[in-house]
DSSP file (Angstrom, degrees, kcal/mol; ACC not computed):
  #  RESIDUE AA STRUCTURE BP1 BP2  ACC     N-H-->O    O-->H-N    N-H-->O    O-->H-N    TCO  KAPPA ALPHA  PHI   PSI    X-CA   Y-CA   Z-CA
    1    1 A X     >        0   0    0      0, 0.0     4,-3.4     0, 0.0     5,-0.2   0.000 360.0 360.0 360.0 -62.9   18.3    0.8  -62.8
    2    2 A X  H  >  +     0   0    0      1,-0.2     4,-1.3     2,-0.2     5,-0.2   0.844 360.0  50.7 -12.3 -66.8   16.5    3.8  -61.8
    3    3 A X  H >> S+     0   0    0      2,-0.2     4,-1.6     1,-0.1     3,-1.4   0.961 106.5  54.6 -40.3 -64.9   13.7    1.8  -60.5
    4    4 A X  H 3> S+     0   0    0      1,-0.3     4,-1.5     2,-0.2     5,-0.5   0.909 111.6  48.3 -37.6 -61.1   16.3   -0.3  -58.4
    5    5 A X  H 3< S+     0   0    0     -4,-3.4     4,-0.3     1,-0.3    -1,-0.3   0.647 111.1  47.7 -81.9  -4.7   17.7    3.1  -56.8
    6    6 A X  H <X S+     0   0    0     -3,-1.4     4,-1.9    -4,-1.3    -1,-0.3   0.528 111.4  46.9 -58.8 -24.4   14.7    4.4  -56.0
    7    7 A X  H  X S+     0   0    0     -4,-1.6     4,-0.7    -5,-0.2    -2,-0.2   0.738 111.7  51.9 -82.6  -8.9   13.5    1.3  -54.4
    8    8 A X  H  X S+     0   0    0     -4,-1.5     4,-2.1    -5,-0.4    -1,-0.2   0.891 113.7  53.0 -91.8 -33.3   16.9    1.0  -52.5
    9    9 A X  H  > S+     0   0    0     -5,-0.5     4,-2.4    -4,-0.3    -2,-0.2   0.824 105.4  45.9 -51.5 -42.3   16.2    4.8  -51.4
   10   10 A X  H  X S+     0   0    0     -4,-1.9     4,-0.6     2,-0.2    -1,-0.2   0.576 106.1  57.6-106.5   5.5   13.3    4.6  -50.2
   11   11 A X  H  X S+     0   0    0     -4,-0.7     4,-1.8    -5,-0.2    -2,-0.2   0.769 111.1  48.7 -50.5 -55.5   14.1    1.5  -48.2
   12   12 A X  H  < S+     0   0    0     -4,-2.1     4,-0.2     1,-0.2    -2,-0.2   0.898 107.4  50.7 -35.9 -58.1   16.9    3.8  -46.6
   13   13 A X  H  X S+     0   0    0     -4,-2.4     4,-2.5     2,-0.2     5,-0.2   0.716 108.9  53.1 -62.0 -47.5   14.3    6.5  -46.0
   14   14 A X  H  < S+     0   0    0     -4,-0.6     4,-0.5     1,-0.3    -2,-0.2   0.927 118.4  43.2 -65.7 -85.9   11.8    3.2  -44.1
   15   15 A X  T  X S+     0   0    0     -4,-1.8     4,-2.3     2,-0.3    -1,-0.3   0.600 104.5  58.4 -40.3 -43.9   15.1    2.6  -41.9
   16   16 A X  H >> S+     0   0    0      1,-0.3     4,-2.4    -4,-0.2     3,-1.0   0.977 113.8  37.3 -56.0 -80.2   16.0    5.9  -41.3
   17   17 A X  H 3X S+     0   0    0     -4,-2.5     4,-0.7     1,-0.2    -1,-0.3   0.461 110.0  64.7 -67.0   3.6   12.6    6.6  -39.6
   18   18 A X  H 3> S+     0   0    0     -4,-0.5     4,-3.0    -3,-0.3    -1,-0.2   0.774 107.0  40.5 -58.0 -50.4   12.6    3.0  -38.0
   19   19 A X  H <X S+     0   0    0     -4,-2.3     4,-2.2    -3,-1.0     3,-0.2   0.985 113.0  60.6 -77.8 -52.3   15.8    3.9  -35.9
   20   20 A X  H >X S+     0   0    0     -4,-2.4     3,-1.2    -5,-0.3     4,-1.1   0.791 112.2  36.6 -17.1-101.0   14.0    7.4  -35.3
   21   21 A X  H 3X S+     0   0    0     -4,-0.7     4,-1.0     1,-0.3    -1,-0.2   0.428 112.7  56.1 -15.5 -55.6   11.2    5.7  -33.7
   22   22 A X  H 3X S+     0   0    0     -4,-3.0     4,-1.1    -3,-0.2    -1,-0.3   0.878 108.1  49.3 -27.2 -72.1   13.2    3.3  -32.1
   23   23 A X  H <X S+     0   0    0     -4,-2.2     4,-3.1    -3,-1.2     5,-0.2   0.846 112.8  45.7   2.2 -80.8   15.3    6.2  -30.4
   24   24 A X  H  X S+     0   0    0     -4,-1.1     4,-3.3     1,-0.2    -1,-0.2   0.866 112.6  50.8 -52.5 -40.9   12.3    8.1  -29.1
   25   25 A X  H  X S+     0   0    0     -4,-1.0     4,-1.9    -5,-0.2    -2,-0.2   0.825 114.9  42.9 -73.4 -28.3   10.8    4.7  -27.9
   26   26 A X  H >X S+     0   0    0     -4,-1.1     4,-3.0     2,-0.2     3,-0.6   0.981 117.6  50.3 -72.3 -71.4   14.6    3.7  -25.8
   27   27 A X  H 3X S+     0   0    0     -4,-3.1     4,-1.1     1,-0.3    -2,-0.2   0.863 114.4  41.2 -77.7 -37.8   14.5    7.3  -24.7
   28   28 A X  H 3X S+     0   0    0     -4,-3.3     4,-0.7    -5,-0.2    -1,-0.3   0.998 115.8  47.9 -47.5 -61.8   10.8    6.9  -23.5
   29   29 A X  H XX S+     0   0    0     -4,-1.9     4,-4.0    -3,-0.6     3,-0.7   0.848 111.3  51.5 -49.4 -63.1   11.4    3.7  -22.1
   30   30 A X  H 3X S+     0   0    0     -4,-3.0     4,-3.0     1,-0.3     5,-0.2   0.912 112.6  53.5 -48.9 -45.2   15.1    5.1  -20.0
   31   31 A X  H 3< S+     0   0    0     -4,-1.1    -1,-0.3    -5,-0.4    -2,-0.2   0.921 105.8  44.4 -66.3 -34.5   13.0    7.8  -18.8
   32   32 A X  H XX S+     0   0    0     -4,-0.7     3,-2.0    -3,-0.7     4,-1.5   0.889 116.3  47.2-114.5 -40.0   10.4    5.8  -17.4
   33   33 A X  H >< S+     0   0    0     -4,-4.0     3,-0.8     1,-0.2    -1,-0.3   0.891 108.7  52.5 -59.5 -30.7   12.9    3.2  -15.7
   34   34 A X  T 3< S+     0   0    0     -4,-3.0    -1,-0.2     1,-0.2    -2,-0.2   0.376 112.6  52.6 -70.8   2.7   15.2    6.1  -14.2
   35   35 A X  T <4 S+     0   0    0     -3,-2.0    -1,-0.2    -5,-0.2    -2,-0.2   0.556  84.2 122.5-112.1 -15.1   11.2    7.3  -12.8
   36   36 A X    <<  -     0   0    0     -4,-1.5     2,-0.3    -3,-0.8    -3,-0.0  -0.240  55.7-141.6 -60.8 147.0   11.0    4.0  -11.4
   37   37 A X        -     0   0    0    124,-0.0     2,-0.4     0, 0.0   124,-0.1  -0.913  17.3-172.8-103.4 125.8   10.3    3.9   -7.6
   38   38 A X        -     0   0    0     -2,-0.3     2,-0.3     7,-0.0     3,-0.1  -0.878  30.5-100.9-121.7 151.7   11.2    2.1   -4.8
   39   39 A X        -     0   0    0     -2,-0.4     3,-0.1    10,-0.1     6,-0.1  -0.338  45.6-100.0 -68.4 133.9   10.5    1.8   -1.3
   40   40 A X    >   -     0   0    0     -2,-0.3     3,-1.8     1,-0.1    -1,-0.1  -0.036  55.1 -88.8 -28.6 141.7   13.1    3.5    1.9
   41   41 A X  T 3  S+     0   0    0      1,-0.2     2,-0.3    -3,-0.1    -1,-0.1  -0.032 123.9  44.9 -44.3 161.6   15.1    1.3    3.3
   42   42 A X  T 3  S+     0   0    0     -3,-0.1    -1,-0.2     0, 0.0    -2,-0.1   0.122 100.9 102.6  79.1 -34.8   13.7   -0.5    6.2
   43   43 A X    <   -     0   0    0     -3,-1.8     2,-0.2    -2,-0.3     9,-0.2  -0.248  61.9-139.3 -74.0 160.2   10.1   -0.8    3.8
   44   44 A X  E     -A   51   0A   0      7,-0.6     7,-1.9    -3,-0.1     2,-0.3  -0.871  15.2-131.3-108.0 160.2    8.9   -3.6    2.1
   45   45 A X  E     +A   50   0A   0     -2,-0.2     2,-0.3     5,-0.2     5,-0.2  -0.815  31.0 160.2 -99.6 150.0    7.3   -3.3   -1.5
   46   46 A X  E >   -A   49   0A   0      3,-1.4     3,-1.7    -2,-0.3     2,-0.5  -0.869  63.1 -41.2-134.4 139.9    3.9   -4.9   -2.5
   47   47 A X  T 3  S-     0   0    0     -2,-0.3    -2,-0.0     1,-0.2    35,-0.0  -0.695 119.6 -27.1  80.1-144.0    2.0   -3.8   -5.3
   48   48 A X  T 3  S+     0   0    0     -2,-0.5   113,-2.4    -3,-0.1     2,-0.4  -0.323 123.6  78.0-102.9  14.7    1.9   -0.4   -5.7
   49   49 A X  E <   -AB  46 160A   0     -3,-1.7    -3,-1.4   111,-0.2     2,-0.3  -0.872  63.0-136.9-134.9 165.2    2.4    0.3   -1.9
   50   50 A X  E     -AB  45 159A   0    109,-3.6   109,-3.5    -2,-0.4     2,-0.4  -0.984  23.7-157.4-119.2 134.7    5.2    0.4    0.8
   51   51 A X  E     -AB  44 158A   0     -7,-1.9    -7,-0.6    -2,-0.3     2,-0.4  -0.888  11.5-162.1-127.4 143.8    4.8   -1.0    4.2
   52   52 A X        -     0   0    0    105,-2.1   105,-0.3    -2,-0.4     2,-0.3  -0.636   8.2-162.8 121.4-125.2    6.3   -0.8    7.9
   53   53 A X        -     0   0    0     -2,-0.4   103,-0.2     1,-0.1    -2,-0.0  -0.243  36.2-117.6-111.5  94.2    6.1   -2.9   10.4
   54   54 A X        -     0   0    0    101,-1.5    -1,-0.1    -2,-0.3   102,-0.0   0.160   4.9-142.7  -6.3 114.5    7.0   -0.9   13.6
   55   55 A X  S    S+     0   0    0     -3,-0.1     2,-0.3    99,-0.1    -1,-0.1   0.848  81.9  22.2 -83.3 -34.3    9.9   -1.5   16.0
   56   56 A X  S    S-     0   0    0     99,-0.1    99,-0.4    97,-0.1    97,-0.1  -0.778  79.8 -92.7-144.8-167.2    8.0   -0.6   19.1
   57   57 A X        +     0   0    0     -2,-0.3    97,-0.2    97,-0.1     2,-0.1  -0.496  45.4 130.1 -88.3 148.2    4.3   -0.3   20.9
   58   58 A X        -     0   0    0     95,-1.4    95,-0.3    93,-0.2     5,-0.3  -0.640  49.4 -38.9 167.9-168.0    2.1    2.4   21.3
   59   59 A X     >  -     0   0    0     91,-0.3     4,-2.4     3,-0.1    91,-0.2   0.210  48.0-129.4 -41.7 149.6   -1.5    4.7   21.3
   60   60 A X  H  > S+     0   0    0     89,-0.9     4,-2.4     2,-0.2     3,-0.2   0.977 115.7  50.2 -62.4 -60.9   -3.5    3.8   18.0
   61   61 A X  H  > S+     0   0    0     88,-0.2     4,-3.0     1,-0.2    -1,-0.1   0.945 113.1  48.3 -33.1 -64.2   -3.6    8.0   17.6
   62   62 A X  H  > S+     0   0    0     87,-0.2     4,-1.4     2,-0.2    -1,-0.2   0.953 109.0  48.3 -35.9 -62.8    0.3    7.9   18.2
   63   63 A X  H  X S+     0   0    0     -4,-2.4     4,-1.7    -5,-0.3     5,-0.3   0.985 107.4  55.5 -61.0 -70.8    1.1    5.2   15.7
   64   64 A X  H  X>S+     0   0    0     -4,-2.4     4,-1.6     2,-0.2     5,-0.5   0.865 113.0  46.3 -42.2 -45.1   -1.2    7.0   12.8
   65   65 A X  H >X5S+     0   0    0     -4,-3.0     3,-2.1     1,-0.3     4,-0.8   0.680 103.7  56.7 -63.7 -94.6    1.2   10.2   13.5
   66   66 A X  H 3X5S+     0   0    0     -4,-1.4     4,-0.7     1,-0.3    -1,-0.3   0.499 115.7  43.9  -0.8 -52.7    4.6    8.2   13.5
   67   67 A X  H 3<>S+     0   0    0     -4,-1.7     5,-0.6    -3,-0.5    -1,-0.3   0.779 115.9  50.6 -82.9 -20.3    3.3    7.1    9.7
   68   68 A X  H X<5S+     0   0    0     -3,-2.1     3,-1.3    -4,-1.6    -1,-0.3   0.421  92.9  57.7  -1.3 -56.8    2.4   10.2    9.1
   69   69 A X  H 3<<S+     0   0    0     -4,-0.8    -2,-0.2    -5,-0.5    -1,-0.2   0.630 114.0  54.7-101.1 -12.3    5.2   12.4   10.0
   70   70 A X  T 3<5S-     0   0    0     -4,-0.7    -1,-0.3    -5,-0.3    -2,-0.1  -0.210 124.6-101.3 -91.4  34.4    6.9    9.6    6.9
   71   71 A X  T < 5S+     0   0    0     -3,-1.3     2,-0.3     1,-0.1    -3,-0.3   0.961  93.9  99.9  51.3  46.3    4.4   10.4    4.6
   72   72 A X      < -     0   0    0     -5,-0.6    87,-0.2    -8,-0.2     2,-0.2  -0.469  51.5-155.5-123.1-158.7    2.2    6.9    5.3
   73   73 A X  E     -C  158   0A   0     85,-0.6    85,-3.7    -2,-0.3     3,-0.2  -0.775  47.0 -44.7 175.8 174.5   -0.6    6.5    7.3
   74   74 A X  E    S-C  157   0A   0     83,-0.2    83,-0.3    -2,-0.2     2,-0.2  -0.134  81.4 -83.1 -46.1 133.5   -2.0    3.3    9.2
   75   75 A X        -     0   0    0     81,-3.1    22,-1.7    20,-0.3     2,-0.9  -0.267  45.1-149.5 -23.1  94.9   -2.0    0.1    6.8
   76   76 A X        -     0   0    0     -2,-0.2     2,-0.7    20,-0.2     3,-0.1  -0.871   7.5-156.9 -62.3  87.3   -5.5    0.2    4.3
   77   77 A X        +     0   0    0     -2,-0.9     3,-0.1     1,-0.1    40,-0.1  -0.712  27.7 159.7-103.5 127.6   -6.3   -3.2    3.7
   78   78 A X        +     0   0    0     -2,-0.7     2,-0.4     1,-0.1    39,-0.2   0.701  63.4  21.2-107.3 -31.5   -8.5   -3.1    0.3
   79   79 A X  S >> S-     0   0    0     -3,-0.1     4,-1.6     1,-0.1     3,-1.4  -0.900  81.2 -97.4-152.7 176.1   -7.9   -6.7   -0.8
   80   80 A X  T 34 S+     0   0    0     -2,-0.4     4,-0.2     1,-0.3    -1,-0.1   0.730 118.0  43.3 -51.4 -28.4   -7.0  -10.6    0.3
   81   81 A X  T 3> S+     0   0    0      2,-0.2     4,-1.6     3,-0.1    -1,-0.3   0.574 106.6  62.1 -99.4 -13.3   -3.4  -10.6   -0.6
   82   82 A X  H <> S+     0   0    0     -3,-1.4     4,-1.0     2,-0.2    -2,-0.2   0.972 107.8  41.8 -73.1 -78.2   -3.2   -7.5    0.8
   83   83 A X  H  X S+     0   0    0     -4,-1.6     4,-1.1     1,-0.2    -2,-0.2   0.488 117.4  48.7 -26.7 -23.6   -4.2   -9.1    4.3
   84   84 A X  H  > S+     0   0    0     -4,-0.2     4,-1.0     3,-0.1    -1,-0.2   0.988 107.5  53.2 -55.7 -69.9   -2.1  -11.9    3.7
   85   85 A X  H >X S+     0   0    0     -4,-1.6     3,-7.1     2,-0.3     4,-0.8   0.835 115.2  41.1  -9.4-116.7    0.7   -9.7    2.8
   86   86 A X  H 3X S+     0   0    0     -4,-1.0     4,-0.5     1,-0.4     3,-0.4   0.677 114.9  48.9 -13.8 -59.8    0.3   -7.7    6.2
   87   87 A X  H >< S+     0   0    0     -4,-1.1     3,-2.3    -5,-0.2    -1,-0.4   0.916  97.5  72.1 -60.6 -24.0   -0.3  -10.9    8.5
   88   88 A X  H << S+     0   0    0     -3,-7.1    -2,-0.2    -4,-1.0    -1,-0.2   0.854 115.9  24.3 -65.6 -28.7    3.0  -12.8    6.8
   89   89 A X  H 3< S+     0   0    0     -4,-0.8     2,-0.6    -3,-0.4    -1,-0.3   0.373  95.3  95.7-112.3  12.1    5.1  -10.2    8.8
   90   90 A X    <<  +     0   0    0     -3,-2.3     4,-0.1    -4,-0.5    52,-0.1  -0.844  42.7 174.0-117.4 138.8    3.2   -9.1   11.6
   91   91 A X        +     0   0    0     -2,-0.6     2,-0.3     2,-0.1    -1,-0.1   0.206  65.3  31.2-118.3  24.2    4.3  -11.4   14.9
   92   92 A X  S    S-     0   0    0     47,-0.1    45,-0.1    45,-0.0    61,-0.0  -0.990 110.3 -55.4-152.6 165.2    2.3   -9.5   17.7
   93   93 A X        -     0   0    0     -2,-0.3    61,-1.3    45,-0.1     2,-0.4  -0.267  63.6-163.8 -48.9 142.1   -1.0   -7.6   18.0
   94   94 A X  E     -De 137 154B   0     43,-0.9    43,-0.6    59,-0.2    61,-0.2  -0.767  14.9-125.5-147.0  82.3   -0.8   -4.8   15.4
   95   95 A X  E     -De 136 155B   0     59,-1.4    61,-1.0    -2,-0.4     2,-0.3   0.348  28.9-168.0 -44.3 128.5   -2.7   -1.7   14.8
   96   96 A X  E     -     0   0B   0     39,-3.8     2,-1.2     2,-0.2    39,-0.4  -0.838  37.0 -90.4-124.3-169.4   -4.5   -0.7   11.5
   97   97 A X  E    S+     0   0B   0    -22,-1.7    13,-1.0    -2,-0.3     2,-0.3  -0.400  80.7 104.5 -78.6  43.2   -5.9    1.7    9.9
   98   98 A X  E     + F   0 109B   0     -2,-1.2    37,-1.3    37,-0.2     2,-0.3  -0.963  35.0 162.0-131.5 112.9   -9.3    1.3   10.9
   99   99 A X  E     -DF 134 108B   0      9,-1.1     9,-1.5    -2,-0.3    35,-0.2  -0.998  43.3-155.6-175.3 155.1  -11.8    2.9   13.1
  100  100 A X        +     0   0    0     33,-2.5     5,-0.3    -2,-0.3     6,-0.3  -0.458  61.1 122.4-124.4  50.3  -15.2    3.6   14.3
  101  101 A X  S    S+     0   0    0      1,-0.1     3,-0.2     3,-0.1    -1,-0.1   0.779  71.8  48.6-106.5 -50.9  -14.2    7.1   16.0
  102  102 A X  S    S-     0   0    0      1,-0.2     2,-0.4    31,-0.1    -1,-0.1   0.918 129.1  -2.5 -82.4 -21.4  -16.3    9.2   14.4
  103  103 A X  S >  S-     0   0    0      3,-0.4     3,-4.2     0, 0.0     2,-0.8  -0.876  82.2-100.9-155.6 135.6  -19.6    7.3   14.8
  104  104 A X  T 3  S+     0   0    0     -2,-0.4     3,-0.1     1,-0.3    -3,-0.1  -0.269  98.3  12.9 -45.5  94.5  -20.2    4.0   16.3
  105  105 A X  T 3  S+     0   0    0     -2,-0.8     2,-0.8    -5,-0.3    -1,-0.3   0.152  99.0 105.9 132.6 -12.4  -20.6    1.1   14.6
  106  106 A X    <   -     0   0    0     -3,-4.2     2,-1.1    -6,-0.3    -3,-0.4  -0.861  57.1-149.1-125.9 121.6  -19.4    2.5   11.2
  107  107 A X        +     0   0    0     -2,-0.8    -7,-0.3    -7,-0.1     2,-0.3  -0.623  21.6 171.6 -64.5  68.4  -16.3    1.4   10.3
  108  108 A X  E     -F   99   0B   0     -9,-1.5    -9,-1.1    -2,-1.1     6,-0.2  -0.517  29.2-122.9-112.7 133.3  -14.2    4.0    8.1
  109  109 A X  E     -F   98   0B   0      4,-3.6   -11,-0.2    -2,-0.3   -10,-0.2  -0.211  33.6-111.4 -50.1-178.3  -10.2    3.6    6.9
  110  110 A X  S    S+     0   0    0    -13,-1.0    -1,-0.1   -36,-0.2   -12,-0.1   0.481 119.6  60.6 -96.9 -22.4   -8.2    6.3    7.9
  111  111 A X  S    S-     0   0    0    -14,-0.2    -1,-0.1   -37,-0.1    -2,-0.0   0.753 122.6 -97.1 -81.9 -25.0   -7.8    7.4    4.0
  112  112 A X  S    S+     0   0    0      1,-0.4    -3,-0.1     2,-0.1    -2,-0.1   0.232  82.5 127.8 138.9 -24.6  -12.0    7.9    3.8
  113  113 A X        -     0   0    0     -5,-0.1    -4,-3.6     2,-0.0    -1,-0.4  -0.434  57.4-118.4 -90.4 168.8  -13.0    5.1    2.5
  114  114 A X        -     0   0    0     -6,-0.2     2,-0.5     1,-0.1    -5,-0.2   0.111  40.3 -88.7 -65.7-170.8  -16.0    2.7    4.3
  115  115 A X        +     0   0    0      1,-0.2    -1,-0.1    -7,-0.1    -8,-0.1  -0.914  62.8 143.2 -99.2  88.8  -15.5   -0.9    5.5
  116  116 A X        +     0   0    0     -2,-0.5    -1,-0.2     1,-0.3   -38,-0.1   0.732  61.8  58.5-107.9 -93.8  -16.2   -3.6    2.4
  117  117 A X  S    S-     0   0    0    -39,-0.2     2,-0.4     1,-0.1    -1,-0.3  -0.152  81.2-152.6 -83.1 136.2  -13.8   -6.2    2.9
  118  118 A X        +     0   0    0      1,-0.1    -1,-0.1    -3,-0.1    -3,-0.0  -0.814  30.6 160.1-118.8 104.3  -14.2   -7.9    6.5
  119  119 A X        +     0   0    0     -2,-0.4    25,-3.9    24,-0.1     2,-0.3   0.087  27.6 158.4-102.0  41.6  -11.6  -10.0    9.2
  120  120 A X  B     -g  144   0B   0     23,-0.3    25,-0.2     4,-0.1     3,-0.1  -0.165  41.0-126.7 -44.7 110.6  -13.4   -9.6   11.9
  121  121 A X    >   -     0   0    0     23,-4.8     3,-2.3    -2,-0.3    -1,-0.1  -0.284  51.4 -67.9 -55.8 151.8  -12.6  -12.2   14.5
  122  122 A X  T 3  S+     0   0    0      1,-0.2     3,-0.1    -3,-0.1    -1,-0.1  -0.134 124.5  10.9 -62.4 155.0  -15.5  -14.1   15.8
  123  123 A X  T 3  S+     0   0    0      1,-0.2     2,-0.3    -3,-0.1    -1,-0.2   0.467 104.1 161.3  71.0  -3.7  -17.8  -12.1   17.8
  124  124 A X    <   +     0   0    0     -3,-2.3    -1,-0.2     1,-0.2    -4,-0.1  -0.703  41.6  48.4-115.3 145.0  -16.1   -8.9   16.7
  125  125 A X        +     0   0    0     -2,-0.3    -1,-0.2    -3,-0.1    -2,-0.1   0.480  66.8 146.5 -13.4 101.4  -16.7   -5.9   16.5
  126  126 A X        -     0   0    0     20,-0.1     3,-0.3     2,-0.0     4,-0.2   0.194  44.0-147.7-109.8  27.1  -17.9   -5.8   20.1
  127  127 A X    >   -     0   0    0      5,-0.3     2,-0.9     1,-0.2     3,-0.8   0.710  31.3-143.7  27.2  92.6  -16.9   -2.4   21.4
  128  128 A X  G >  S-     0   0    0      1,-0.3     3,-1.1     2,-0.1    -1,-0.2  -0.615  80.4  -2.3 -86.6 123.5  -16.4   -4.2   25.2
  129  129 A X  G 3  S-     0   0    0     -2,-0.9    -1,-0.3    -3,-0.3    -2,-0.1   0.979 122.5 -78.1  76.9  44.2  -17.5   -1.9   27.8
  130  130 A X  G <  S+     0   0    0     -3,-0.8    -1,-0.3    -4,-0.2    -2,-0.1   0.494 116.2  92.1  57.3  13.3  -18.3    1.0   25.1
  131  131 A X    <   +     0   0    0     -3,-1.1    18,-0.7    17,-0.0     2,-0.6   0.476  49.1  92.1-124.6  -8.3  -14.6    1.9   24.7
  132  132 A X  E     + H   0 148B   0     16,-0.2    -5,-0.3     1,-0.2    16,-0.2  -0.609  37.6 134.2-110.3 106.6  -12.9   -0.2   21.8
  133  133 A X  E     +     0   0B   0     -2,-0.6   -33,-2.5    14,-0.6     2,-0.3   0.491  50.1  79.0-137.6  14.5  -13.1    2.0   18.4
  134  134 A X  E    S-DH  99 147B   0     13,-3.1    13,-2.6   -35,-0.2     2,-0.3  -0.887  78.8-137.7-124.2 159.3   -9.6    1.8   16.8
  135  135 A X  E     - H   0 146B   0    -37,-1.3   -39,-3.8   -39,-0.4     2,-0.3  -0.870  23.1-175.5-128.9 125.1   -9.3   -1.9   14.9
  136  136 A X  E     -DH  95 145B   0      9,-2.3     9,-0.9    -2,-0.3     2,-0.8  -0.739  30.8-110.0-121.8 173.2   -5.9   -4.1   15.3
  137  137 A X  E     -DH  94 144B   0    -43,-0.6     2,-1.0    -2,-0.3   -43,-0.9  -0.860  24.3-146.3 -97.6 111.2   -4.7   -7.3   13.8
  138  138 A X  E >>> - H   0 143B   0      5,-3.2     5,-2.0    -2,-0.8     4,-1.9  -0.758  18.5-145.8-108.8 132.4   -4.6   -9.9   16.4
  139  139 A X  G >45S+     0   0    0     -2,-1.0     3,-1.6     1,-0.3    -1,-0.2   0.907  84.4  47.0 -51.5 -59.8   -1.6  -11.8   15.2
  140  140 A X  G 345S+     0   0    0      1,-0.3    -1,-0.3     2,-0.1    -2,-0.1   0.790 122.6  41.1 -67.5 -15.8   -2.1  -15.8   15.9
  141  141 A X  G <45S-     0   0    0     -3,-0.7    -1,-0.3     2,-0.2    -2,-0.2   0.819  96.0-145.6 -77.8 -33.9   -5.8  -15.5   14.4
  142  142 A X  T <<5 +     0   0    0     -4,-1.9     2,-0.3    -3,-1.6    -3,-0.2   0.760  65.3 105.7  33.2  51.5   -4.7  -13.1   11.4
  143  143 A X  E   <S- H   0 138B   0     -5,-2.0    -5,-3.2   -56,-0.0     2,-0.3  -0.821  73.9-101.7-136.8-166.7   -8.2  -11.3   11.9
  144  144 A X  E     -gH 120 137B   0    -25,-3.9   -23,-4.8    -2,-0.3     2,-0.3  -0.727  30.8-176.8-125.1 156.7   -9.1   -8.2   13.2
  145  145 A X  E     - H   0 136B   0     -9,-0.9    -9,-2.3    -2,-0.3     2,-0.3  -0.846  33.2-107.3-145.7 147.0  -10.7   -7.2   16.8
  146  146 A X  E     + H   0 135B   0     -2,-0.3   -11,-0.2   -11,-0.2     2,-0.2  -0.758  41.8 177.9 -88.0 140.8  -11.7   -4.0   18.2
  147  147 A X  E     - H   0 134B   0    -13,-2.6   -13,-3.1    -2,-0.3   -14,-0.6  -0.934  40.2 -90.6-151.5 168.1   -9.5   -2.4   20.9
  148  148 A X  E >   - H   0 132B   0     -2,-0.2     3,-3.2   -16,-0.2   -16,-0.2  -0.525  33.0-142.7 -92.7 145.5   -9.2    0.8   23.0
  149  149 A X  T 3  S+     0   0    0    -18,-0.7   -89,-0.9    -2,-0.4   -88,-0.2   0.784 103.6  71.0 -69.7 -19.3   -6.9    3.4   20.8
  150  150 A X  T 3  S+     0   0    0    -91,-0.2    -1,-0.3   -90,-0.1   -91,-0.3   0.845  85.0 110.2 -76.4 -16.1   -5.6    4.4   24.1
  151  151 A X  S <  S-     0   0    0     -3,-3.2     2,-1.1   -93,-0.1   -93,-0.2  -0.443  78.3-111.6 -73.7 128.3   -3.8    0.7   24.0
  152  152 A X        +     0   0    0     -2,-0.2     2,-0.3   -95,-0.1   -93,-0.1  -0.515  56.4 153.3 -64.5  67.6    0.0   -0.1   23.6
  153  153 A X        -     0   0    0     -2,-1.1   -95,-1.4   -95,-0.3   -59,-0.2  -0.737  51.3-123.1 -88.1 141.8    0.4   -1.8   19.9
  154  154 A X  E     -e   94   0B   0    -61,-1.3   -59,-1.4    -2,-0.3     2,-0.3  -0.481  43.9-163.7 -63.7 148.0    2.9   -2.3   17.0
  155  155 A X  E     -e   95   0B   0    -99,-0.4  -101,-1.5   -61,-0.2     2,-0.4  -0.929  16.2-122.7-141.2 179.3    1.0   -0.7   13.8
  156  156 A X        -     0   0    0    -61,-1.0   -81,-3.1    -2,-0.3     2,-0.4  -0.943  17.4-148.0-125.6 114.8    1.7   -1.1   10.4
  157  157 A X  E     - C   0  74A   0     -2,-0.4  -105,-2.1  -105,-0.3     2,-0.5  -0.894  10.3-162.1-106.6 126.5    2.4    2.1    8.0
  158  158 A X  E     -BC  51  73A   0    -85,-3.7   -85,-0.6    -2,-0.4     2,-0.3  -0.939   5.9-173.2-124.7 136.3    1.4    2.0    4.2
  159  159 A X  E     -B   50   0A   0   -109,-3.5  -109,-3.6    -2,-0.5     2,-0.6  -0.975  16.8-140.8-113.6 140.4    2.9    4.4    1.6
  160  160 A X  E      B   49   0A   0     -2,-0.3  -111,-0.2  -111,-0.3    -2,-0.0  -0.759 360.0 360.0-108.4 137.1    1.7    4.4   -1.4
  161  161 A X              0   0    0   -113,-2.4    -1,-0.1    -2,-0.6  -112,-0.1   0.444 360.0 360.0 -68.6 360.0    4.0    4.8   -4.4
């Protein structure tokens, strides 16, 4: 009998510190959804990132500030789906975040990093007439062209979550 009420005790004890565990793990779990993040109104989510798409035209320089002054910056496209992503909504030529400002020829995001993955439209990059150093999305192709930053475009703003 002894045996029996120990065994039914320390059973209890195994439960007790189940539902403990359990508890902590809910109350982990609560915290992490009440941390969960979502994009501003007006955004769309993909990934890890929020993007967008500009209401009206204007200087490549301009646009980065607009995304900017929300805590963005120009649209960093790192991978394929990303590029999809970006062309599925954009219905006119479209600035990104892209440029060859600080030396010619070398392509750098606006966050720092180089140029790995490439849509260049055919023939493109071709700086025409020395002048074209800020990089846009030209929509009906959905690949990218060099254009002069001084030029009137929609751009694309990514925040990252």
């Amino acid at each position: 009998m002894s045996n029996k009420l120990s065994s039914i005790t320390e059973e209890r004890d195994l439960l007790k510190a189940n539902i403990t565990d359990m508890t902590k793990e809910l109350e982990r779990l609560q915290g992490l959804f009440n941390q969960k993040k979502t994009c501003p109104a007006g955004w769309s989510m993909f990934r890890c990132s929020c993007y967008l798409l500009s209401e009206r035209s204007d200087s490549w320089h301009s646009a980065r500030k607009h995304c900017t002054d929300q805590g963005a910056d120009l649209v960093v496209i790192d991978s394929p789906e990303e590029q999809d992503f970006v062309t599925s909504f954009t219905q006119k030529e479209t600035w990104i975040g892209l440029n060859d400002i600080e030396q010619e020829g070398t392509w750098k995001w606006v966050d720092g990093s180089p140029l790995t993955l490439q849509y260049w439209a055919s023939h493109q990059p071709d700086d025409l007439l020395f002048s074209e150093d800020c990089a846009h999305i030209r929509y009906q192709e959905t690949s990218w062209n060099d254009e002069r930053c001084e030029n009137s475009l929609q751009w694309v703003c990514e925040k990252l979550l």
